[in-house]
Residue, then its C-alpha position, 0 to 999 in steps of 0.5 A: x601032584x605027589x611029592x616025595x620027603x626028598x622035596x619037601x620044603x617047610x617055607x620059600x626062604x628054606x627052598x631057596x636056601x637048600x639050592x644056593x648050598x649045593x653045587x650051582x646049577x645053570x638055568x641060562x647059558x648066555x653071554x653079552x657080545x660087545x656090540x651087545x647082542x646077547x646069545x644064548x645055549x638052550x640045551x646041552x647040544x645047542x652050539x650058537x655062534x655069532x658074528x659080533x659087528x668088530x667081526x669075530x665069531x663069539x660062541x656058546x654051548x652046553x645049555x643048563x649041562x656046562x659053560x663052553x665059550x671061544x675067547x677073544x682077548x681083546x674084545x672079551x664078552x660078558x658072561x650073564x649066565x644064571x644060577x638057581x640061587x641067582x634073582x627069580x625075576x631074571x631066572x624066569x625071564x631067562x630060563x627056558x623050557x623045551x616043549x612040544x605043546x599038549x600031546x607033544x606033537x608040535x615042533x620043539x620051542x623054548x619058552x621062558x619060564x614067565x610064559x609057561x602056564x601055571x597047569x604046564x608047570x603042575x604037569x612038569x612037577x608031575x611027570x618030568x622026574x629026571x629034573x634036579x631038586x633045584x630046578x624043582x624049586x625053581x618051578x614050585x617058587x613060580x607057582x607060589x609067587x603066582x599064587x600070592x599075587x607077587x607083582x615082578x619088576 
């Protein structure tokens, strides 16, 4: 895999210090409904809705690009998005990633980032070049603490 000097980091702490500076970057768009369902944007264009069981309708939009949301006063949601600086246990539980599998001919789906395959994860490293500096790191964070063994809660 061929890094550039824009995404060098020296340790783990000065990666995750890098991304907590700069403007916060969504890696889960999601709220709690109050009867508790929890919803969630996966890509810019994902419109979710929901019928709570008080009978109002919450939304989500926007994925990782922006927060839109109906409110409803009197039986307000709880916001749960994540941001790159935020916990990487809740990050690799909630962020997901479209894939078409190998050769990218099966149906699109959305898998967390704890499922990815450490190779899947090389492969996005390499090929996916669009990706913000953040969300890189986010991935070379997961295959590091694979790598050392650490053990999530």
């Amino acid at each position: 895999m061929k890094e550039t000097d824009e995404y060098k980091v020296a340790s783990l702490e000065e990666a995750e210090a890098f991304a907590s500076k700069r403007n916060p970057v969504i890696v889960a768009n999601m709220i709690r409904t109050p009867d508790g369902t929890i919803i969630q944007s996966k890509h810019r264009h994902d419109y979710v809705t929901y019928i709570d069981k008080n009978g109002k309708e919450y939304m989500v939009d926007g994925g990782c690009a922006y927060l839109r949301r109906n409110v409803h006063d009197d039986a307000p949601y709880e916001e749960l998005s994540l941001y790159a600086h935020d916990d990487h246990n809740l990050i690799r539980e909630y962020f997901c990633w479209g894939t078409r599998g190998i050769g990218g001919r099966q149906p699109l789906t959305y898998k967390p980032l704890k499922s990815l395959a450490c190779d899947h994860i090389e492969a996005i490293l390499e090929t996916q070049t669009h990706i913000s500096n953040e969300l890189r790191i986010i991935f070379k964070r997961e295959l590091v603490l694979r790598k050392i063994g650490y053990e999530y809660s």
